[in-house]
N, C-alpha and C positions, 0 to 999 in steps of 0.2 A: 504493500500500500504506500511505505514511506517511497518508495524506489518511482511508483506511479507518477507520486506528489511531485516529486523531485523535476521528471519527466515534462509534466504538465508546466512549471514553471521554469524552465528552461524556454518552452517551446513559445511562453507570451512574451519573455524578457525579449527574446528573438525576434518577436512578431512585433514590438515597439520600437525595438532600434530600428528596422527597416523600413517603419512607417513614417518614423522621426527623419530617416534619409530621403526616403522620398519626396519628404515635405520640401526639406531644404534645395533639393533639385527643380521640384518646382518655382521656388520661389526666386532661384538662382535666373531661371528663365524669364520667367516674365519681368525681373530687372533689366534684362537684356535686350527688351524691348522698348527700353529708353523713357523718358518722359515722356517725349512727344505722344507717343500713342496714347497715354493717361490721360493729357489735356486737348489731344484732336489736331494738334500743331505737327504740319508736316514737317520733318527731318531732311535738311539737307546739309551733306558735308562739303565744307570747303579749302581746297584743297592748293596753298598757293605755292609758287615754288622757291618763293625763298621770302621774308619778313625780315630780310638783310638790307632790304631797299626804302626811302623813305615812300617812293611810288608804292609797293607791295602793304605796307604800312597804312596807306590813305585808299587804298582798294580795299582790305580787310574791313576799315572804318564805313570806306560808302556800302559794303555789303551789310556788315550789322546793324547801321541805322535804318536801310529798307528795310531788312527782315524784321526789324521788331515794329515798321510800321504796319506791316504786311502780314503779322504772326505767324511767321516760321521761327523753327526753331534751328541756327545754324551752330556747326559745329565748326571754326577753323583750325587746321596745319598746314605746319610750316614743311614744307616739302625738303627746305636746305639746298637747294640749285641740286639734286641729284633723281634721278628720275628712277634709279631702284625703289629709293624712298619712298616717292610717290608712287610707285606701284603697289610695294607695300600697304600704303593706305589705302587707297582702293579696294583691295584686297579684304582688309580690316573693315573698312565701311560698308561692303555687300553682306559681309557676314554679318554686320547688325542690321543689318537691312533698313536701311535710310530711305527715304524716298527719292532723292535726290543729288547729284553730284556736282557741283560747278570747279572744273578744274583750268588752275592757271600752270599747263604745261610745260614743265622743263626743257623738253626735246618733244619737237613734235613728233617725229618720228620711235622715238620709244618709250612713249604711254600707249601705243596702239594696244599691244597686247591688255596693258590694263581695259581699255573703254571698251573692249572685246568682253570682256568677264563681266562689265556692268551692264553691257547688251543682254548678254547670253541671261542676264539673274532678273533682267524686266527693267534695270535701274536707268535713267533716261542722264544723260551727261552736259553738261552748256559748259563749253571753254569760254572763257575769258582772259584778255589780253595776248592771246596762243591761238594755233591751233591745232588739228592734230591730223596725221596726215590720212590719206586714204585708205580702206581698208578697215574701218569704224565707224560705227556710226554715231552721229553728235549730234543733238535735236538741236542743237542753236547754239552759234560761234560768236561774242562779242568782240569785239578787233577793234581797235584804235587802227584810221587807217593811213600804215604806216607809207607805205609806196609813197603817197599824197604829202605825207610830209619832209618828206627826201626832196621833194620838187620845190614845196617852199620856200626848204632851207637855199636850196642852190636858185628860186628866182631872186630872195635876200641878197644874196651874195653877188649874184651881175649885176642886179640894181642899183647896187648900192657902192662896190669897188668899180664894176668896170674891168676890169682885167686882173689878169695876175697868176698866180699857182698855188693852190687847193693841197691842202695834206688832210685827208680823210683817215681818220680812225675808226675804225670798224668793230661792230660785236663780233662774236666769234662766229665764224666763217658756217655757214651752213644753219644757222638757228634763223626762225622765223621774222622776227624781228630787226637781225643785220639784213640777211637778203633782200626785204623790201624796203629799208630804208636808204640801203647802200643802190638798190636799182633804182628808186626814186630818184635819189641826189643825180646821181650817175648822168640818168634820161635827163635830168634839168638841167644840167652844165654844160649837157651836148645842142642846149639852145644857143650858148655862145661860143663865136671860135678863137675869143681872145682869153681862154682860160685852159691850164693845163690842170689836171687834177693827179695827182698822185695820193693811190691809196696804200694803206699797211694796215694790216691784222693787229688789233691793240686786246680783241680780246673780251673787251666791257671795262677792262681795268686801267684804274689810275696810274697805277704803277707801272704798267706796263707803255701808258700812253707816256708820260715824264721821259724814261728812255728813250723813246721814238721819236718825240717830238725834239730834243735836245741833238742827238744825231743827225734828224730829220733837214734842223735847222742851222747845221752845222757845216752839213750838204750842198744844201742849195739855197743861196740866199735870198732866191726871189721866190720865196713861199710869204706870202702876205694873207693868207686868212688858212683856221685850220676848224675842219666841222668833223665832232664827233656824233656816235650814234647814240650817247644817252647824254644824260648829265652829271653823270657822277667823274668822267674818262676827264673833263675838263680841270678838277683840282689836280690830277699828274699833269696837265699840260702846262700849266700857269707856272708848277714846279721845275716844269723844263724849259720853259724859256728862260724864268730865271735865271737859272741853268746859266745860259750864252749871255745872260745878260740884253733879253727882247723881250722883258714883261712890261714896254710902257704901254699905260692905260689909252682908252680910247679918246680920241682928242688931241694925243700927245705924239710928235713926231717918233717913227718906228714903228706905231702900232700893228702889232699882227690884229688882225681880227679873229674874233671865237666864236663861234654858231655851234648850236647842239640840238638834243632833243628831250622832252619830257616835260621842264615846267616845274622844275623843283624850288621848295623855299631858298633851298642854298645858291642854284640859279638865279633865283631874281634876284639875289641880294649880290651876285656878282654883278648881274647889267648893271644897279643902283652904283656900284664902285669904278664901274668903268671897267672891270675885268674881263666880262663878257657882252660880247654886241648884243646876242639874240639867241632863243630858245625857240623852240616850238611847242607849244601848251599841248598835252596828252593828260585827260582829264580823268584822273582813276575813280574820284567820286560816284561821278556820271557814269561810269563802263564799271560800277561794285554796284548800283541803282540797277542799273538797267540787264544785269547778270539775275538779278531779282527776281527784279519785275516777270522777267523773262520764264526765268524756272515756275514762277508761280501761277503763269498761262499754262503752262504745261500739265502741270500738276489738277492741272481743272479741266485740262483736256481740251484748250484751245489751240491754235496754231498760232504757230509761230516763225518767222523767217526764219533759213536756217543759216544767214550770215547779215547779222547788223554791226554796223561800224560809226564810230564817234570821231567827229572832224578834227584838223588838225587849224591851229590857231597860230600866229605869230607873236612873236611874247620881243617887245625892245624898250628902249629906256622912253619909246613914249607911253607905254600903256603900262609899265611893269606895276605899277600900286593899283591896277584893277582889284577890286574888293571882290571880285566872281573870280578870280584867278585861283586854282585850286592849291598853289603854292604859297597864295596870302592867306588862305583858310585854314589848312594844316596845320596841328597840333601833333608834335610825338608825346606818343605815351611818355 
């Protein structure tokens, strides 16, 4: 009887642990299902490729202020300019199964296989400031459109010098963002035939642009204006003319002249000093809005273009204190 007893409460102690496991497996689950399902706020994650940039920075910013006007729930990471990484996330982000993906791609060409997996799981994707190449499908591309601002930069620069020889720094060779800026400039300078252009590979980087430009300028002494692909490449260059001893300001006999692109605070506060001629305004607020707005037609099952693009603007020392300039609005964390 005692051996029964014994028997019998073995077999319940047993029957509570397992019960008590299974609870917690449940409850493991449907944590995993995030808030958003609790409150009816669609999940979307976003996914940028680096928050090293003060542009990626004020993208991040115009995506959260839609979304909380708009009630989704966004999640962002920092991708780190490496495009494993952001696959990785992807990856990570099906598995919780999000509604949503708005990805600001690394390399267009290798997140493919990621936006494949968010196809194949129902997950619908919107690049922003990227894109990604064929072979995936992307229900809607936002683009700053860069080609368009390559033209600008170089009709500034005949308009305004008239002649001369061109030192172009370039992003690095094959990403989305050098090719159409570097084909834009490229197409615009072949409207005049009093201009040589000489390009080099800087990269994206300061550091990289300082060496080149110091060399560059070392070379050939009828280089009189030098247009980078962003705005960051111009603090190496102000440090390489130094360099030779060619950083007088604008106004001031020797002037090299500096054109860029993007639209950054630190940009306009060089036009303001006379360091830099002119920027090209690339609006992150507006292309982090309208990445939004975007997903959230989708998500209701509206259509959507599957490529919109935000104009490119001339940013010089007459208009640099526009209060709508996204470079006078910016706040860093």
């Amino acid at each position: 009887m005692k051996l029964i007893k014994s028997l019998f409460l073995i077999v319940l102690i047993f029957g509570l642990l397992v019960g008590c496991n299974s609870n917690g497996q449940q409850s493991s689950s449907t944590d995993s299902g995030g808030e958003g399902e609790k409150d009816g706020k669609k999940k979307i994650a976003v996914l940028l490729w680096s928050r090293g940039f003060e542009f990626m920075v004020a993208l991040d910013q115009g995506i959260q202020e839609e979304a909380e006007k708009l009630g989704a729930e966004v999640t962002v990471l920092d991708g780190q300019s490496n495009s494993q990484t952001q696959l990785r996330q992807i990856e990570d982000n099906i598995a919780k199964k999000v509604d949503l993906i708005i990805l600001a791609p690394a390399n267009s060409d290798e997140l493919v296989p990621g936006v494949k997996k968010a196809n194949k799981a129902g997950i619908p994707v919107v690049t922003v400031d990227g894109v990604v190449s064929k072979g995936a499908d992307v229900a809607s591309s936002i683009a700053f459109d860069n080609e368009e601002a390559g033209k600008v930069a170089a009709k500034y620069i005949i308009d305004t010098l008239g002649k001369g020889t061109v030192l172009e720094l370039t992003g690095a060779p094959g990403t989305y963002h050098a090719v159409l800026r570097g084909g834009g400039f490229n197409a615009g300078m072949e409207e005049s035939a009093d201009f040589k252009v000489i390009t080099k590979n800087a990269e994206w980087s300061a550091e990289k642009s300082q060496s080149i430009t110091a060399d560059s300028l070392t070379a050939d002494k009828d280089i009189n204006v030098i247009f980078t692909h962003n705005d960051d490449m111009p603090r190496g260059v102000l440090s390489g003319l130094r360099q030779v001893n060619k950083d007088a300001k604008a106004g001031e006999k020797g002037h090299i002249a500096l054109v860029a692109v993007d639209g950054t605070p630190e940009a306009l506060s060089r036009i303001r000093n006379g360091e830099q001629d002119a920027t090209i305004n690339q609006n992150p607020f507006e292309m982090g809005s309208l990445a939004v707005q975007t997903a959230m037609d989708i998500l209701n099952g509206e259509d959507v273009p599957k490529q919109q693009f935000t104009p490119p603007t001339l940013i010089t020392k007459e208009n640099v204190d526009d209060k709508t300039l996204w470079g006078n609005i910016f706040k860093s964390n």
